[in-house]
Each structure stands twice: as structure tokens, then as C-alpha cells.
C-alpha positions as CSV (number, residue, x, y, z in Angstrom):
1,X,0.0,0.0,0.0
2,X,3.1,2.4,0.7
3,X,4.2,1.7,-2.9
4,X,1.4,2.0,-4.4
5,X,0.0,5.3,-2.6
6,X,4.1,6.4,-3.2
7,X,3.1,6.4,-7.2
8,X,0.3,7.8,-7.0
9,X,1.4,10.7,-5.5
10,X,4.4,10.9,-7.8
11,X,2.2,10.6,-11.1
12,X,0.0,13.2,-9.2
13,X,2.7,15.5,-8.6
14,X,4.0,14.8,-12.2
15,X,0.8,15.3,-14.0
16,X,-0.2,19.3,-11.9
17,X,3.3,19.7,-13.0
18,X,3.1,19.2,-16.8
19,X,-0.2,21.4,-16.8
20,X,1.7,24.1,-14.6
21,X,4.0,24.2,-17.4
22,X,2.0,24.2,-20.3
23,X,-0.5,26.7,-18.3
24,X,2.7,29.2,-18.4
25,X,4.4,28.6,-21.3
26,X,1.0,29.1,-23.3
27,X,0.4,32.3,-21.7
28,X,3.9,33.6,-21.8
29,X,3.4,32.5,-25.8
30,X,0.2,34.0,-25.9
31,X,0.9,37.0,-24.5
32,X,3.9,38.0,-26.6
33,X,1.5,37.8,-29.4
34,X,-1.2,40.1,-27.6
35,X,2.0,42.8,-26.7
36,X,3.1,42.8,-30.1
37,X,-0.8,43.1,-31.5
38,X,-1.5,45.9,-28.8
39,X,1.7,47.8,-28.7
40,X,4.3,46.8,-31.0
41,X,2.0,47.6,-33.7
42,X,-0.3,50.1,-32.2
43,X,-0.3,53.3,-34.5
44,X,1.3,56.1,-33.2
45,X,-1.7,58.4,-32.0
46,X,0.9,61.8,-31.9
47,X,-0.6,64.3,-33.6
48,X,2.5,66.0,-34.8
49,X,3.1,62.3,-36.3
50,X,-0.2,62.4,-38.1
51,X,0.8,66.1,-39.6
52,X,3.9,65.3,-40.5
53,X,2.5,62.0,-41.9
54,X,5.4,59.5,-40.7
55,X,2.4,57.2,-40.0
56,X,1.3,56.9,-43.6
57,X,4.9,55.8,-44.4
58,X,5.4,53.4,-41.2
59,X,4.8,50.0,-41.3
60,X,1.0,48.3,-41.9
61,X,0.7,44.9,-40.8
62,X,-2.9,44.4,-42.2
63,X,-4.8,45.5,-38.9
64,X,-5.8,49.1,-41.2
65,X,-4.0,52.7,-40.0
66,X,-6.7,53.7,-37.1
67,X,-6.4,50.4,-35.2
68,X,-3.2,48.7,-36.0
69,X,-2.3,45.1,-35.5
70,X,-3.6,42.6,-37.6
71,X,-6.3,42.1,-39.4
72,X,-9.2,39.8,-37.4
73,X,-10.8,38.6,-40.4
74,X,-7.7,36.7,-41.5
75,X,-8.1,33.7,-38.4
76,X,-5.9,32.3,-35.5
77,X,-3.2,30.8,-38.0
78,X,-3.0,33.7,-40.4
79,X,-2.7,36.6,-37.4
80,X,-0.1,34.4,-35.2
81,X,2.4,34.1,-38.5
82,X,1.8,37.8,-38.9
83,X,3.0,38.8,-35.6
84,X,5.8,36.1,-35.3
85,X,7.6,37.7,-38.4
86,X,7.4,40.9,-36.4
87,X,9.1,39.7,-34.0
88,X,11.7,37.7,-35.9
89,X,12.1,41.1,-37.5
90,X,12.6,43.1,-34.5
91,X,13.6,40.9,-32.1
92,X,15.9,38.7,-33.8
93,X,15.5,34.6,-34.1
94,X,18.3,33.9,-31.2
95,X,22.1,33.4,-31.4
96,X,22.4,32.6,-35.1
97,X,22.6,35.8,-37.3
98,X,22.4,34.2,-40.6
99,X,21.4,31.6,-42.1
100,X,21.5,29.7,-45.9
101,X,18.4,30.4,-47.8
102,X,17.9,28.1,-51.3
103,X,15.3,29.7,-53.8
104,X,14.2,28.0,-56.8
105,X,15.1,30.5,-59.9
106,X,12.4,31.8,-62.0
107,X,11.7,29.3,-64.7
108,X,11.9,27.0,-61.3
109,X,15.8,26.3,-61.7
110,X,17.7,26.2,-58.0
111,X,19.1,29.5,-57.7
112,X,21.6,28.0,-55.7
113,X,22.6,28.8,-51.8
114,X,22.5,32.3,-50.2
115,X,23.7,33.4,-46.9
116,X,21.0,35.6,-45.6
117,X,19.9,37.8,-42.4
118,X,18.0,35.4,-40.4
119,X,15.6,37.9,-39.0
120,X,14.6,38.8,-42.8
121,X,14.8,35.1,-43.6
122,X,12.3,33.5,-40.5
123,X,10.1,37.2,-41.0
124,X,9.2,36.3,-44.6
125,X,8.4,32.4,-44.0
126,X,6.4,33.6,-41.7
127,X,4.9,36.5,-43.8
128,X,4.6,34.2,-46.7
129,X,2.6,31.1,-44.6
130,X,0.4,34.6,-43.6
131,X,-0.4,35.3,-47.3
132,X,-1.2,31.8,-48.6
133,X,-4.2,32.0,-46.2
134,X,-5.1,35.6,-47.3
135,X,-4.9,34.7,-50.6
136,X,-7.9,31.7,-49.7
137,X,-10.1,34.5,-47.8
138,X,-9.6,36.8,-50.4
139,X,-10.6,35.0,-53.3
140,X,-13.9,33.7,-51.4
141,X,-14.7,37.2,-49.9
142,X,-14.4,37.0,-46.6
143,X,-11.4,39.4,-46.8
144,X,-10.9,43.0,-47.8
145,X,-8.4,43.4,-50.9
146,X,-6.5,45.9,-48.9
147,X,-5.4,43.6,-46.1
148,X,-3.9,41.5,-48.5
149,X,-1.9,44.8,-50.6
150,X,-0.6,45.1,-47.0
151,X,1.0,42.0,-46.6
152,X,2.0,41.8,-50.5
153,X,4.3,44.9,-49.5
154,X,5.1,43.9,-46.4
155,X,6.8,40.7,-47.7
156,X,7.9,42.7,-51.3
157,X,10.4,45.0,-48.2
158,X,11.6,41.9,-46.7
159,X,12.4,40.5,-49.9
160,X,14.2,43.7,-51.2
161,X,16.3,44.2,-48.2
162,X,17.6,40.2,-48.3
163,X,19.0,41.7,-52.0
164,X,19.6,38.5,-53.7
165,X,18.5,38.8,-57.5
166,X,15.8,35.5,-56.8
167,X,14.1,38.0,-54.4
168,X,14.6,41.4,-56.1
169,X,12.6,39.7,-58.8
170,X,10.0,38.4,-56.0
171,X,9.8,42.0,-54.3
172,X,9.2,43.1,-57.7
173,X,6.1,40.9,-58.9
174,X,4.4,41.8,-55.1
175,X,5.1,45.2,-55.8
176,X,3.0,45.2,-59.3
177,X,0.5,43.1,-57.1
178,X,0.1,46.0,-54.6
179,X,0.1,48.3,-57.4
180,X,-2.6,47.1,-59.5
181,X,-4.6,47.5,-56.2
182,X,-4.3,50.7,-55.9
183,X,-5.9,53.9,-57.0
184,X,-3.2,55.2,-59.3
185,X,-3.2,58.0,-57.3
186,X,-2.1,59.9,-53.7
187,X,1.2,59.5,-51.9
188,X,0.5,55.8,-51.4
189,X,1.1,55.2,-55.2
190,X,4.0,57.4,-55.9
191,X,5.6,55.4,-53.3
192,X,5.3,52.2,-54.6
193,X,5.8,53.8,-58.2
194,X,9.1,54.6,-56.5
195,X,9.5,51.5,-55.3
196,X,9.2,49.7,-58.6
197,X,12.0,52.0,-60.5
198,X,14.4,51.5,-57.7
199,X,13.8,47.4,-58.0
200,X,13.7,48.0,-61.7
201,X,17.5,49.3,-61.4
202,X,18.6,46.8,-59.8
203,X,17.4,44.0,-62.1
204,X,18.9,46.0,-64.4
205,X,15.2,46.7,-66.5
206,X,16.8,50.7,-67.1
207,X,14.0,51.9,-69.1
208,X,11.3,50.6,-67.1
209,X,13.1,52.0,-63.7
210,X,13.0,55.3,-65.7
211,X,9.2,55.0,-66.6
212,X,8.6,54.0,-63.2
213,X,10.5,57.1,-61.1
214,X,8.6,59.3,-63.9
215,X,5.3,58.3,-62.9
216,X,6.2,58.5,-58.9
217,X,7.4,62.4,-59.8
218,X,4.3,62.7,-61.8
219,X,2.1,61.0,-58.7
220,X,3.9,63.6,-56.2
221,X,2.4,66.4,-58.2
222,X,-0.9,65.7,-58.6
223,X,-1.0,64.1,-62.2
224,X,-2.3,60.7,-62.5
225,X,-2.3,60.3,-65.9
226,X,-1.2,56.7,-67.1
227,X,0.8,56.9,-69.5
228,X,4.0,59.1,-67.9
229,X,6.5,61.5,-70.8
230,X,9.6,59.5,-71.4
231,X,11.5,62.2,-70.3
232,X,11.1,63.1,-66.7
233,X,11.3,67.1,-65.4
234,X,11.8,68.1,-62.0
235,X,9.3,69.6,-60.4
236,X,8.7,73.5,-60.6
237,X,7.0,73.4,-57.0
238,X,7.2,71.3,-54.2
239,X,4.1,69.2,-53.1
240,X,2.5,70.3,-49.3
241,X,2.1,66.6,-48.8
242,X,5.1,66.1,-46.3
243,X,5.2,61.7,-47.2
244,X,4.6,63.2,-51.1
245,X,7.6,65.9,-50.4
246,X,9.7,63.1,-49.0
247,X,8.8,60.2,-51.9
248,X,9.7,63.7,-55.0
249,X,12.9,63.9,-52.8
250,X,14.0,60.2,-52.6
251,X,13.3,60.0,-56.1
252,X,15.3,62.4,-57.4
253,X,17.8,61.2,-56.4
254,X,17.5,57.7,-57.9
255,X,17.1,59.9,-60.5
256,X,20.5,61.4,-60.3
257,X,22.6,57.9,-59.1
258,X,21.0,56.2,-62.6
259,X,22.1,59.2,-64.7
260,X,25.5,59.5,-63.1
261,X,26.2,56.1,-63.3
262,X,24.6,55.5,-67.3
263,X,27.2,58.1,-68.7
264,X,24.8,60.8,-69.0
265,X,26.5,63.3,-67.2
266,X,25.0,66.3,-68.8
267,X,21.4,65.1,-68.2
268,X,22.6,64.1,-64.7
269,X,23.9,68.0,-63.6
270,X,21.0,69.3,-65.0
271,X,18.5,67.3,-62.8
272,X,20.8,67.8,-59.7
273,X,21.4,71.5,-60.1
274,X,17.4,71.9,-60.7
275,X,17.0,69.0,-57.6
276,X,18.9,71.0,-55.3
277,X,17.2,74.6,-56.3
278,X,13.9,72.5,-55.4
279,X,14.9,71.3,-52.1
280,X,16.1,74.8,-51.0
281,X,12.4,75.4,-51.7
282,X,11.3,73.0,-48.8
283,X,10.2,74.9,-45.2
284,X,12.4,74.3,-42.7
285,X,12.2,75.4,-39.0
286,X,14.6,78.0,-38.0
287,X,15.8,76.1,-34.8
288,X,15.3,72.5,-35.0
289,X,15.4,72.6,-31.0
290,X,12.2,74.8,-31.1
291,X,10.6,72.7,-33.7
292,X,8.2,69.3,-33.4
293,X,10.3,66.3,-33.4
294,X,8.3,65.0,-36.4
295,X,9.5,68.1,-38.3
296,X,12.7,68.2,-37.3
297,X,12.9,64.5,-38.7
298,X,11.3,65.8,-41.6
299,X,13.7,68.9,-42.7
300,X,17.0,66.3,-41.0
301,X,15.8,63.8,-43.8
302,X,15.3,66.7,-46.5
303,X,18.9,67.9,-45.4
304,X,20.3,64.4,-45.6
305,X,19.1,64.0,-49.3
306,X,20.4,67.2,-50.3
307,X,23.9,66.0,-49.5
308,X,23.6,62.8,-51.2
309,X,23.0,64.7,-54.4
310,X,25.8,67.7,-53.5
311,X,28.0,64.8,-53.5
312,X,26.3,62.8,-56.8
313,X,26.8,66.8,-58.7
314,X,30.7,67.1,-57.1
315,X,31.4,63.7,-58.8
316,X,30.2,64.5,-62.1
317,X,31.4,67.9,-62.2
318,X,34.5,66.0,-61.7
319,X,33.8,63.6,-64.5
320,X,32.8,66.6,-66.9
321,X,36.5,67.7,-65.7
322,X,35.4,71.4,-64.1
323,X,37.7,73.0,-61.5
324,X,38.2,70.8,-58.9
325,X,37.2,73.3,-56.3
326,X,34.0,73.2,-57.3
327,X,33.8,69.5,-56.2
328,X,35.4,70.2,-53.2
329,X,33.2,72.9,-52.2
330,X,30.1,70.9,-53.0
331,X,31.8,67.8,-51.2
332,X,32.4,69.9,-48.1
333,X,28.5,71.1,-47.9
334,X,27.6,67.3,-48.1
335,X,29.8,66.5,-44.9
336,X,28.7,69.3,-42.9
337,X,24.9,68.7,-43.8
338,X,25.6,65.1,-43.0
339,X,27.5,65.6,-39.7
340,X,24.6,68.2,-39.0
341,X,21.9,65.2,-39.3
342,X,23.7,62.3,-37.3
343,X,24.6,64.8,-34.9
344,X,21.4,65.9,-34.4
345,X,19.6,62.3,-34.5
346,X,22.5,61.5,-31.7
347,X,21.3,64.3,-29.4
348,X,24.8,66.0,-29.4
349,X,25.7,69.4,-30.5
350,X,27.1,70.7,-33.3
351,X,29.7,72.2,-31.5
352,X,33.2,73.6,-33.0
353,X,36.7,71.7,-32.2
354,X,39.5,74.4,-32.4
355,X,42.3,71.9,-32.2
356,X,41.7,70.0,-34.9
357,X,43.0,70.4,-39.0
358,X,38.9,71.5,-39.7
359,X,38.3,74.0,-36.7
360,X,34.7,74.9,-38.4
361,X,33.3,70.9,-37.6
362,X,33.2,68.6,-34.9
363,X,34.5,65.8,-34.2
364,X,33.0,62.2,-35.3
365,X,30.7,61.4,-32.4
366,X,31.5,58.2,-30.1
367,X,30.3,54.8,-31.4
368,X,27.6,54.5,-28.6
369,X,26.1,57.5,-29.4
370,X,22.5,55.9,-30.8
371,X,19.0,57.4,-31.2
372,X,17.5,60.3,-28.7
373,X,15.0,58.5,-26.9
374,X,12.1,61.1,-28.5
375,X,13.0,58.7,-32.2
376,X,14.1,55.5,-30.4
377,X,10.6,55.3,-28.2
378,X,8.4,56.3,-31.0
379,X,5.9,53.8,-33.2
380,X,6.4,55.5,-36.2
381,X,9.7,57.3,-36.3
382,X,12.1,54.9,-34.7
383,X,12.6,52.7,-38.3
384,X,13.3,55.9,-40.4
385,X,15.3,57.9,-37.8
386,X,17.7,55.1,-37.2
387,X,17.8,54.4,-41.2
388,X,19.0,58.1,-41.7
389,X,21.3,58.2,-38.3
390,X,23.0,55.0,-40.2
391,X,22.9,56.7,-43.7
392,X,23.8,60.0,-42.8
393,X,27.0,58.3,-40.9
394,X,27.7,56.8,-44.2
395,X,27.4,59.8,-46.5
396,X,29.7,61.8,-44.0
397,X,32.0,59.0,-44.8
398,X,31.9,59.1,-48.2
399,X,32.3,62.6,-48.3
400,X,35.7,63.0,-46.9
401,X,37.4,60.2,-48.6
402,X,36.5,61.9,-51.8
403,X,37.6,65.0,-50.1
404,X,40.7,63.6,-49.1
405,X,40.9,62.0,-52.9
406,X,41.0,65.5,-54.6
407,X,43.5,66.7,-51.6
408,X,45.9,64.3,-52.4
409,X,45.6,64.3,-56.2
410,X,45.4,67.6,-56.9
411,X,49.0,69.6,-58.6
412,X,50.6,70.2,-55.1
413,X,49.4,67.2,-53.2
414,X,48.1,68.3,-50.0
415,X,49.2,65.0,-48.2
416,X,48.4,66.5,-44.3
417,X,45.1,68.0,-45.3
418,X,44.3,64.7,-47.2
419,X,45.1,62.7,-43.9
420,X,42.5,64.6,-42.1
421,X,39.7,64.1,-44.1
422,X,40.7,60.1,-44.0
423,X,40.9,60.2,-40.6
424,X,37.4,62.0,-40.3
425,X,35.9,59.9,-43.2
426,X,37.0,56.6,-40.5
427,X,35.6,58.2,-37.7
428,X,32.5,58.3,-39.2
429,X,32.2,55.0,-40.6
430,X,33.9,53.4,-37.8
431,X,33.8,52.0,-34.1
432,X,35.2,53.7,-31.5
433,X,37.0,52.1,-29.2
434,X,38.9,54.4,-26.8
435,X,37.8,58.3,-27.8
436,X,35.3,60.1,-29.9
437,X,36.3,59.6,-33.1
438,X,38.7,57.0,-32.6
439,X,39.3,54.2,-35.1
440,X,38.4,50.9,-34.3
441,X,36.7,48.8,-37.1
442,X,34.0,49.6,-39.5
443,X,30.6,50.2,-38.0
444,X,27.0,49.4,-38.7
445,X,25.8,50.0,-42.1
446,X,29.5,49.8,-43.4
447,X,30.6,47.4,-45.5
448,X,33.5,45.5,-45.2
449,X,34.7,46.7,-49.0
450,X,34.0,50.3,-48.2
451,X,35.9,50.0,-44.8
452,X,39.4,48.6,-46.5
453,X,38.9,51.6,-48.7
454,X,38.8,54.0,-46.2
455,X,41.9,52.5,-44.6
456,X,44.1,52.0,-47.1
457,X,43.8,55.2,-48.1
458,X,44.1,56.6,-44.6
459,X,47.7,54.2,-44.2
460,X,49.0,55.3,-47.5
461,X,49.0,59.1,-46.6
462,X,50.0,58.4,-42.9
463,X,52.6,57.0,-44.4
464,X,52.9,59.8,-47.0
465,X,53.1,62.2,-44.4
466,X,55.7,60.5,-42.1
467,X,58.2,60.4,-44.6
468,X,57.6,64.1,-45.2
469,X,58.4,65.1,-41.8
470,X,61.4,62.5,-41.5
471,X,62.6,64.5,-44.8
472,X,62.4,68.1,-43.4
């Protein structure tokens, strides 16, 4: 009888146990997913967000812009993929950080193996599990169209930032899905429209990219007509649509990268010239401090732009072989404008370094330096203010090497003024390990390739310089 009552109790014990666990583990599962549906997607309800219309170009995960979420009507299965690729997305997949991806080609070939993000990888297995059952509710109308154009680009974004040519073409065919669902017209359009020539470009489909960022410019100014000139103009005014000033902005200047890169260099300081006169057209506050931080995000991502295509007009003036202080002069307004923007996302001040070789900017800020907590904390600025901290890093970069370039290849080689810029143009895309500004290795959003760049040409005039003092 001992025995026996001793077994009972153990399988007692052992069965409240089991049902404890699963009890637990089920709700800690299930309420991840009910966080993530309540506050990880919640739309940001800021009404300087709403002005400024970040919300329109945040994130939708089917649940609609006024309530956020997901989408009820698409079932348990559907909603639970949905918010597990948010958080493989944004909350990573564990220790591994990659992971090899095999896509069958288009005419169903094996692509072959890819190493991939993992978070992009698990997000769109997820998403893509997600759309299969949209697809089913869609096509026997229990399902609004426009929760499934949600998903369609949600998917199309992961697909386009894992790159490989297997899912550029993917993201590309989800993009025409979402834009034959679509009015044609609005900011919502342009931006896909610019989607479309920027994925066009990268397949390599030139012509079609072009037709594509034509109709976006057309879209951003009110013209909806079908059938876009083959010759795009800039824009004589600038739209008072803040997400339709941004989309004009971001397409000019895929604009000017295709025509800088195609040969057309004429065509290409034309549109950048006229691009910039139009951006200088833009309202800006006249103290970011005193201005909204949606605005403020606004005008720092106007600002950032505006370098990129100083720098895209000082490298094809040098191609058209002007003075070279022309590029240097536009290179120089690019750095400062960039510095201006990281600083600024960083929360530190653009303050003025006396001792250094450029006493009118400040030094690179440390590595740790991330996001103000106003950007970090927000719904719908968080994505796009750490995208253009990263960028505008990046474009600081790139425009003191070139700097540094023209320094050390100009007549009289300016071999110390040349080390500074490299030295700069490192402590920008670089970690610091010791000061601010200090090099360490390259940071994030810098690619290996570009980093060896930097620092070769950074040793070569260190050493360029040493035996110039040794020989005085």
C-alpha cells in the first residue's frame, strides 16, 4: 500500500506539473503575441506624427491605419504568422545571425545557396505562410483586398532588403500586385511607383526604372495620368504633402545615381542642379530645438538628401572635368549637412573643435552614441530615424574620402590636409573604441569593401606624411 500510494502521488505531482508548465508557457506565448498586436504595432496616435505623416509611411501589418495590429478577419493561424515575423524582424531569431536560404530560380531552376539575415529570412516564411491564407479568404470574400496589398508589401520590403536577384525579382512581382490594387493615385502610389524604378535598377530593367521614377514624380504632383513623358522634369513646386515631399525627394535622387552612373553626365547635372534649387524650396524650421520632433525628422531627412546629391553633382562635375574646387566645395556642404543630421539624431551638438585640422566641424561622435530617446521610443519614427542616423554616418563617410581624394591628387598634393579628411571619413564609418572619433573597425551600415577603402587610403597618406616630416 506504501508503494502504491508512493506512485500515485508521484504521477499526481508529475501530472499538476506538466499542466503548470503548459499553463505558463502558453500564456507567456500567448501574451507576446497580444504585446506585439497591442503595442508593437499600435499606430502612433501623436498628432504632430499624423501632420507630418510618418504614419502613412510606417509599417502596416494588415490590422488598417486607425487600429493597428492585424487584421481579425484573417483567423488564428493567419494573425499568429503575422506577428511572429514581427518579432523575428525586430527581435531577432536567437544566437544565429544568418542563415543559408535556397530559392528555386524563376523558370523554377535552383538559384543556388545564399547566406542571408535570419531575421529577414524567419520574418518572410512567416509572412509568406500569412499570405497563402489571405490569398484563400480573399478569393472567397471573406477578406478585404487591402489587407492583403498590406501584406503583398510587407513581404515585397523583406524581400528587397535580403537583396539576392531571386528575391529582387520576387519583391518586384508583389510590388505590381500591390500596385494594381491601388488607385493610381495619392502618396501611397508614388511610393510604390518609386519602389518599382528603384527594384527596376537593380534587375537592371533601365527603361522601365526610368518609366517607373517618372510616374512617382508625376504622382507627387498631382498628375495621375497613365501613361507618364519619357522624359522626366523636376518639379517646378514642391508638393504640401510632407510623405509626397519626401517620396519627390527620394526620387530624385534615384534619379541622379542612374544618370551618373549611365554616362549621361549632362542630363545628370542638370536634374541635380534643378533638384537641389527645389529642395532649398522646402520649409524648414529655423531652430530645429524649437521645432516638433516630427518636423525636425522631416527637414534632418530633407537635409540628408540634399547631401547625397551635392555629393552625386561634385562627382560628375569631376567627371565633366570642371575646376576641382567646385567639387570640393560641394563635397564639403555634403559633410557638414551630414555631420549636421547624425549629430542631431544623436542628441549631441554641433559644437566647434578648435584643435583640430577643420576647426569649423566637430569631431565624429562616439560609437555608442545611438538614437535620442524622442526617435528610439516612437511607433512611427524609430525605423526611419535610425535608417537616416545610419545613412547620414555613411554619406559623412563618403564625403571625406572623396575630399581627401582631390587633396591628395590635386598639382601640389596636400598630403596632411588629405590625412584629415581620412581620418574623419574613419571616424565616421567606424567604431570607436577608446575616444570620440577614434578608429576601431567599421561600424554598422558599413561594408566591409567600403571600410578597407577608407583604410588603405588613410595608411598610404599616414605614411605619405611621415616620410615628409622624417625628410624636413
Amino acid at each position: 500500500m506504501f508503494g502504491l500510494n508512493f506512485f500515485k502521488r508521484f504521477f499526481q505531482y508529475t501530472f499538476v506539473g506538466f499542466v503548470a508548465l503548459g499553463i505558463t508557457g502558453w500564456t507567456a506565448f500567448e501574451g507576446a503575441h497580444m504585446w506585439v498586436e497591442h503595442v508593437g504595432m499600435a499606430p502612433d496616435r501623436d498628432e504632430q506624427v499624423h501632420r507630418w505623416e510618418w504614419d502613412r509611411d510606417a509599417e502596416k501589418w494588415s490590422g488598417g491605419d486607425a487600429v493597428g495590429g492585424t487584421n481579425q478577419s484573417l483567423g488564428y493561424k493567419a494573425r499568429h504568422a503575422i506577428r511572429s515575423a514581427w518579432m523575428a524582424q525586430n527581435w531577432g531569431t536567437g544566437s544565429s545571425s544568418s542563415v543559408v536560404s535556397s530559392k528555386s530560380g524563376r523558370n523554377g531552376q535552383d538559384s543556388g545557396l545564399n547566406l542571408v539575415d535570419a531575421r529577414l529570412e524567419y520574418a518572410q516564411s512567416f509572412l509568406r505562410a500569412a499570405l497563402r491564407i489571405a490569398e484563400e479568404r480573399v478569393a472567397s470574400g471573406s477578406l478585404r483586398p487591402q489587407t492583403l496589398g498590406d501584406l503583398l508589401a510587407r513581404h515585397a520590403s523583406i524581400m528587397e532588403r535580403i537583396g539576392t536577384r531571386e528575391a529582387l525579382f520576387e519583391s518586384r512581382s508583389e510590388f505590381e500586385r500591390v500596385w494594381a490594387g491601388l488607385p493610381g493615385k495619392g502618396p501611397d502610389s508614388a511610393r510604390v511607383a518609386l519602389k518599382l524604378g528603384d527594384l527596376n535598377y537593380r534587375l537592371g530593367d533601365t527603361e522601365d526604372a526610368v518609366s517607373w521614377w517618372t510616374r512617382s514624380l508625376q504622382l507627387t504632383q498631382g498628375d495621375s495620368t497613365e501613361s507618364p513623358s519619357s522624359l522626366p522634369a523636376v518639379a517646378s513646386t514642391i508638393p504640401s504633402s510632407p510623405s509626397a515631399q519626401r517620396t519627390l525627394i527620394s526620387t530624385l535622387v534615384s534619379l541622379s545615381a542612374f544618370y551618373s552612373t549611365s554616362g549621361q553626365l549632362k542630363q545628370a547635372k542638370s536634374l541635380q542642379e534643378a533638384s537641389l534649387d527645389l529642395m532649398r524650396s522646402v520649409p524648414s524650421p529655423p531652430n530645429l530645438a524649437s521645432a516638433s520632433p516630427p518636423q525636425a525628422l522631416h527637414s534632418l531627412y530633407v537635409l540628408h538628401r540634399s547631401s547625397l546629391l551635392s555629393i552625386h553633382l561634385a562627382e560628375v562635375m569631376y567627371a565633366l572635368h570642371l575646376p576641382k574646387d567646385s567639387s570640393v566645395q560641394y563635397l564639403t556642404q555634403a559633410a557638414e549637412s551630414s555631420e549636421r543630421v547624425a549629430l542631431a539624431l544623436a542628441g549631441l551638438p554641433f559644437t566647434r573643435q578648435p584643435n583640430t585640422a577643420t576647426p569649423s566641424l566637430p569631431q565624429p561622435p562616439a560609437s555608442g552614441a545611438g538614437l535620442v530617446p524622442v526617435y528610439a521610443k516612437s511607433t512611427a519614427m524609430s525605423k526611419p530615424a535610425k535608417s537616416l542616423l545610419r545613412d547620414a554616418r555613411r554619406s559623412a563617410a563618403e564625403a571625406w574620402n572623396l575630399i581627401g581624394i582631390l587633396k591628395e591628387g590635386s598639382k601640389k598634393p596636400d598630403m596632411e590636409g588629405a590625412l584629415d579628411c581620412y581620418e574623419r571619413a574613419l571616424g565616421w564609418a567606424g567604431v570607436a573604441k577608446e575616444r570620440a572619433g577614434g578608429v576601431g573597425e567599421a561600424g554598422e551600415g558599413t561594408l566591409e569593401a567600403e571600410w578597407k577603402v577608407l583604410w588603405a587610403n588613410y595608411t598610404r597618406a599616414r605614411e605619405a606624411v611621415r616620410k615628409q616630416t622624417e625628410g624636413r
